[in-house]
GUVEX-751136 format. One record per residue (C-alpha): residue in three letters; x, y, z. Coordinates in steps of 0.2 Angstrom, whole numbers. Each point is the difference from the previous one (the first is absolute). Layout:
N
REC   residu       u       v       w
REC      ALA       X       Y       Z
...
! end
This chain:
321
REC   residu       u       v       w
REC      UNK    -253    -465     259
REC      UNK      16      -2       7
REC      UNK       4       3      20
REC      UNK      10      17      -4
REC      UNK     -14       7     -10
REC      UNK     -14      -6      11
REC      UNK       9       9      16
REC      UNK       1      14     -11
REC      UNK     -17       1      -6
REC      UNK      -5      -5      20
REC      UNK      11      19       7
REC      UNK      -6      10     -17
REC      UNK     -19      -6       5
REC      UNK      -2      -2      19
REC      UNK      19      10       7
REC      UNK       5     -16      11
REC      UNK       3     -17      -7
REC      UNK      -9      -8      11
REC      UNK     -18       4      -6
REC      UNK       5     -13     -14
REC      UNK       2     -13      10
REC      UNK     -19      -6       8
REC      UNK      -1      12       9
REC      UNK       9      16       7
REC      UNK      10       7      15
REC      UNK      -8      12      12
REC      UNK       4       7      14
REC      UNK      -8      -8      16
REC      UNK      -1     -17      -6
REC      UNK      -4      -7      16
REC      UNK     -10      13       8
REC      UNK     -11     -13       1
REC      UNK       6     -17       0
REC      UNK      13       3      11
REC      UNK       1      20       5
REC      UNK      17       0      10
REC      UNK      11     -11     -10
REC      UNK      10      16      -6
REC      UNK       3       7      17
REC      UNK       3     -19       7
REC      UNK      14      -1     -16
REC      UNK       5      16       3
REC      UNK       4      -1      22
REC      UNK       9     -18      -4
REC      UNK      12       6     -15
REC      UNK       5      16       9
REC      UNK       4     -12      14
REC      UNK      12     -12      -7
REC      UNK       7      17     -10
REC      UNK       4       6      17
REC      UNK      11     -14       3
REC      UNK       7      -2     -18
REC      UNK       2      17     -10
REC      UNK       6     -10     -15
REC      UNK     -19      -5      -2
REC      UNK      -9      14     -11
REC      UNK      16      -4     -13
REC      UNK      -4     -16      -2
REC      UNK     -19       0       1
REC      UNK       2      15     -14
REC      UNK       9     -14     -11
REC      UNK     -11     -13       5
REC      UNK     -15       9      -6
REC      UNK       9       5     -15
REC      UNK       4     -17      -5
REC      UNK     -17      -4       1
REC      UNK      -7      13      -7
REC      UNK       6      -6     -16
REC      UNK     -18      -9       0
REC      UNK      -8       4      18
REC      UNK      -6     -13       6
REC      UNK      10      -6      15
REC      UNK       9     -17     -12
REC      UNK      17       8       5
REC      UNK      -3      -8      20
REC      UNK      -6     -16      -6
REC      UNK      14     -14       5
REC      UNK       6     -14     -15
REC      UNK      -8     -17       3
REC      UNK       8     -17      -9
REC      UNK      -7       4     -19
REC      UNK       1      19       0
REC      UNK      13      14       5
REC      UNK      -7      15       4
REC      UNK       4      19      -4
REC      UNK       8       0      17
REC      UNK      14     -11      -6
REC      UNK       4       8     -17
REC      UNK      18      10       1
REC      UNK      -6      17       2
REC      UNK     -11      -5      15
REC      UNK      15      -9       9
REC      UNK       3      13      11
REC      UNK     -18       7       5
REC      UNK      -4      -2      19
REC      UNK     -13       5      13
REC      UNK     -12     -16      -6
REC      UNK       0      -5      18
REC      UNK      -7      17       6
REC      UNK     -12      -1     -15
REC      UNK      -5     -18       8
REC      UNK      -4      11      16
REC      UNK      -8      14      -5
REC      UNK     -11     -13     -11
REC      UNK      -5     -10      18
REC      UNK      -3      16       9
REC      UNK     -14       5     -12
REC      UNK      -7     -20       0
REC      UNK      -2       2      17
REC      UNK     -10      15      -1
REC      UNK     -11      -4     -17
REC      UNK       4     -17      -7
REC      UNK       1      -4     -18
REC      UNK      -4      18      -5
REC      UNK      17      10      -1
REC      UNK      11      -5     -16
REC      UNK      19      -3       1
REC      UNK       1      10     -16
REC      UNK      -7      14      12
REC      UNK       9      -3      13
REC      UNK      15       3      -9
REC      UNK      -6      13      -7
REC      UNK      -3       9      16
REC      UNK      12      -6       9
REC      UNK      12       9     -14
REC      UNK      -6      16       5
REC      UNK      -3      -2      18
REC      UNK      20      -3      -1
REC      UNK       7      11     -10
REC      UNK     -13      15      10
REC      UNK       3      -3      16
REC      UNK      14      14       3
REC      UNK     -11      11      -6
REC      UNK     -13      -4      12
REC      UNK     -15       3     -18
REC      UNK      -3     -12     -13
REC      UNK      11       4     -15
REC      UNK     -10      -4     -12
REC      UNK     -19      -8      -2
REC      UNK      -3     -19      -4
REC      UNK     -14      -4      -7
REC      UNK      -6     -18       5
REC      UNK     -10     -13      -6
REC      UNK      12     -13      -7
REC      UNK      -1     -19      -2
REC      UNK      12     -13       3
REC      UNK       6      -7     -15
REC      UNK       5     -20      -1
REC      UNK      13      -1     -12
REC      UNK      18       5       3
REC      UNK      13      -7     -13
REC      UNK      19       5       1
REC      UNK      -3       2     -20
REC      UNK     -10      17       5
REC      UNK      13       8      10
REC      UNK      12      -4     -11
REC      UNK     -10      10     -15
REC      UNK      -8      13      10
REC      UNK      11       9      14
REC      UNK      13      14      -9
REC      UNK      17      -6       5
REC      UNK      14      10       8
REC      UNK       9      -3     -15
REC      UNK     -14       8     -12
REC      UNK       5      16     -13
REC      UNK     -12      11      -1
REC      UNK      -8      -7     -18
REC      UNK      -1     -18      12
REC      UNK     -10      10      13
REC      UNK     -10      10     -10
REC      UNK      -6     -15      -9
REC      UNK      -3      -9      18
REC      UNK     -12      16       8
REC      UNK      -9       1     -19
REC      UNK      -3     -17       0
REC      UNK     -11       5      18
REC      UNK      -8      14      -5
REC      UNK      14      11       9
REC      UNK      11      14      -9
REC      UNK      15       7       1
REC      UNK      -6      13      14
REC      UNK      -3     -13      11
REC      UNK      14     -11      -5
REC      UNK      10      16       6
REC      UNK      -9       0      17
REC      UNK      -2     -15       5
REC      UNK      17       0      -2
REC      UNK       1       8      13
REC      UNK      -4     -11      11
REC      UNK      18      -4       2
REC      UNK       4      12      13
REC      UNK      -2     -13      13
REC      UNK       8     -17       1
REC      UNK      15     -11      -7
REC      UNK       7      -5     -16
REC      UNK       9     -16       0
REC      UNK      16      -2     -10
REC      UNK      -6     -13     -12
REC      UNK     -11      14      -7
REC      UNK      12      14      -3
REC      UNK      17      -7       0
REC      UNK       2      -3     -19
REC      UNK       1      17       0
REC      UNK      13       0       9
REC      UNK      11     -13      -9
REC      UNK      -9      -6     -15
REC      UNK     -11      14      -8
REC      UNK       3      -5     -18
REC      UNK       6     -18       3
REC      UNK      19       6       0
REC      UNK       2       4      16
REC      UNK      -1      16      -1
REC      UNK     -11      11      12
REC      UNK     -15      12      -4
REC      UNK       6      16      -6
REC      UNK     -17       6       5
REC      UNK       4      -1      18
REC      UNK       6      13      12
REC      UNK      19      -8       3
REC      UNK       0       5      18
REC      UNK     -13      -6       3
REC      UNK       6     -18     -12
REC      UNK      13       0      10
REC      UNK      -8       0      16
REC      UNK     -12     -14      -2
REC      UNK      13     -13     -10
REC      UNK       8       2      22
REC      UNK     -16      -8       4
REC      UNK      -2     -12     -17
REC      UNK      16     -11      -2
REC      UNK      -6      -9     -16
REC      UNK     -12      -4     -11
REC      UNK      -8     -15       8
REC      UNK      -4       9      16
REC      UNK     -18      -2       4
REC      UNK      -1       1      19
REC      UNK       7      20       2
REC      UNK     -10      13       1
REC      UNK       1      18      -2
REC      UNK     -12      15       3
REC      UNK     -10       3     -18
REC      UNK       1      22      10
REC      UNK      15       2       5
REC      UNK      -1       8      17
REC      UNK     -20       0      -1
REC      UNK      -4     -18      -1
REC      UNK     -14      -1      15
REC      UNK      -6      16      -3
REC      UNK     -15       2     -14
REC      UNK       5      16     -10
REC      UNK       2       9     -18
REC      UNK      21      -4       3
REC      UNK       0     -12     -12
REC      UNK      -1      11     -14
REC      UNK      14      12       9
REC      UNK       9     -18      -1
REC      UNK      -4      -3     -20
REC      UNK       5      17      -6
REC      UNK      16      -4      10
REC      UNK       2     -14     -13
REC      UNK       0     -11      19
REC      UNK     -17     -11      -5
REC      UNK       7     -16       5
REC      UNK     -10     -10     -16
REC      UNK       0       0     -16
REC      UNK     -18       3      -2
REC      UNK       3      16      13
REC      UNK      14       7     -14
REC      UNK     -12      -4     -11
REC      UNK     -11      14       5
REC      UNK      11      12      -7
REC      UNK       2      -7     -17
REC      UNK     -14       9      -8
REC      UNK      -4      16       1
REC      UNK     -19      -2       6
REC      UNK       5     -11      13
REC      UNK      14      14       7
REC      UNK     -15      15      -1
REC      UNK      -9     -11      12
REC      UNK      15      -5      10
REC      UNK       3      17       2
REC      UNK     -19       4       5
REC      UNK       4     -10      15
REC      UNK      13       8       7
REC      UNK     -16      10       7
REC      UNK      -4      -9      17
REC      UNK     -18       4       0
REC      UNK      -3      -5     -19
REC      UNK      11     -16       4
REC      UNK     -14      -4      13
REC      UNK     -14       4      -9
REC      UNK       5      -8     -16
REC      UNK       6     -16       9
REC      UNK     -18      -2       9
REC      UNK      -9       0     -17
REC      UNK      14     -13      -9
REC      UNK      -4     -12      16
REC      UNK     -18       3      -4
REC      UNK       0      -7     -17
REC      UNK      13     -12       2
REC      UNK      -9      -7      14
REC      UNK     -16      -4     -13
REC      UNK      12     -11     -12
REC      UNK      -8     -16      -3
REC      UNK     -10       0      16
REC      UNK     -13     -17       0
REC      UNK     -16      10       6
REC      UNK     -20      -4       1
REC      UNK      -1     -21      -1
REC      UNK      16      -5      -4
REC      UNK      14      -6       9
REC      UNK      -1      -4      17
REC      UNK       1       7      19
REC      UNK      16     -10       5
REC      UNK      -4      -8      19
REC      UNK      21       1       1
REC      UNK      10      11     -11
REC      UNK      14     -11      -4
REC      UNK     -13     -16      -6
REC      UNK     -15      -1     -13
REC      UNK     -15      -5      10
! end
């Protein structure tokens, strides 16, 4: 059977992937191996989030770039015969592995080889991203396993790119078990954080490969960002992926794709078919926007997972034991 159909089969039979995987997620894990690592997580994320609001954006993107196969690999280091997920192209720019590092020794302290990083992460995610809200956004089950294997090769394959049409990301959330609804909310998760030149700009001056600029995009709003992205080559600039709404978690992003304003390709490409728009314009709803979002998170956060006996619980997240 391949992997697409056996994560299908997995959500038709047992509703979260990872029931297929030696075991499943539940909620309370750790009740009783180690019955306050969430609230220990919890109190030393909302901590360093108090001094760095930038924190729930990149913890979200962490956890998503993970999640492409939850089981931690995306904070394991390179060593001298293997590069790791971290150092593939598309992972260049996450941050936050120090804090990670942190919230994993807070827990060690505490319960000692119990508490995965793959958890952590997980937690930490949401711990983040919920802490203006003062209530948990959305539930994580826990459960998972450290996995020991991180090849740049996996990245590479696995996690859509900003440069993705719509047939690209389709074929990437299938090929996980996800649809187009949740390709279309988790989307949305690009209402907090930065964009960095190198991943938009060839819309900008190269869309076609004749210099020439996406017709797609709002030409204000073109204009605007090629002030803040000179050239092509740029990789170090940054702009906000909401304009205006970049530390604030909300349904704007949408407001921001119909405004033909999504800063990637893969945000335009949420209008290219006429499904994908339904559901874009579904979410324009705050209240469905949260509720949908929670149970996209859910199942992504089951992709993959290494459960029951396999896999490890890492001592230190950044290193196999």
């Amino acid at each position: 059977m391949t992997n697409q159909a056996f994560i299908l089969l997995c959500i038709v039979v047992f509703g979260v992937v990872g029931t297929c995987h030696g075991g499943s997620l539940r909620k309370g894990y750790y009740k009783d191996t180690c019955p306050d690592a969430e609230e220990i997580i919890k109190r030393a994320t909302e901590k360093h989030v108090a001094n760095d609001p930038t924190l729930p954006a990149r913890f979200l993107r962490m956890h998503f770039h993970d999640c492409f196969g939850c089981d931690g690999s995306v904070l394991l280091n390179s060593t001298t015969n293997n590069t790791a997920e971290k150092d593939a192209i598309r992972n260049l720019t996450l941050a936050g592995f120090d804090v990670i590092d942190d919230l994993k020794a807070e827990v060690e302290k505490k319960c000692p080889n119990v508490v995965s990083c793959a958890d952590v992460l997980a937690l930490a995610a949401r711990d983040a991203v919920s802490f203006k809200f003062q209530t948990p956004l959305w539930e994580v089950l826990t459960g998972r396993r450290d996995g020991r294997i991180s090849r740049i090769s996996e990245a590479l394959a696995n996690i859509p790119s900003p440069l993705s049409n719509f047939t690209a990301l389709v074929r990437s959330f299938t090929s996980k078990g996800l649809n187009v609804h949740d390709l279309v909310v988790l989307s949305g998760g690009h209402t907090i954080g930065v964009g960095h030149c190198n991943t938009f700009s060839n819309r900008l001056y190269n869309f076609t490969g004749r210099s020439d600029q996406d017709p797609s995009l709002n030409p204000t709003y073109a204009s605007f960002l090629k002030t803040q992205c000179e050239n092509l080559s740029d990789n170090t600039t940054f702009v906000p992926m909401d304009p205006g709404s970049a530390l604030t978690f909300d349904n704007n992003f949408y407001v921001t794709v119909k405004q033909n304003k999504g800063l990637f390709q893969s945000d335009a490409a949420l209008l290219a078919n006429k499904g994908s728009r339904k559901i874009v314009d579904e979410l324009l709803d705050s209240k469905k926007f949260f509720t949908e979002f929670a149970q996209a998170m859910k199942r992504m956060g089951a992709i993959g997972v290494v459960t029951g006996n396999e896999g490890e619980i890492r001592k230190k997240c950044f290193v196999v034991n």
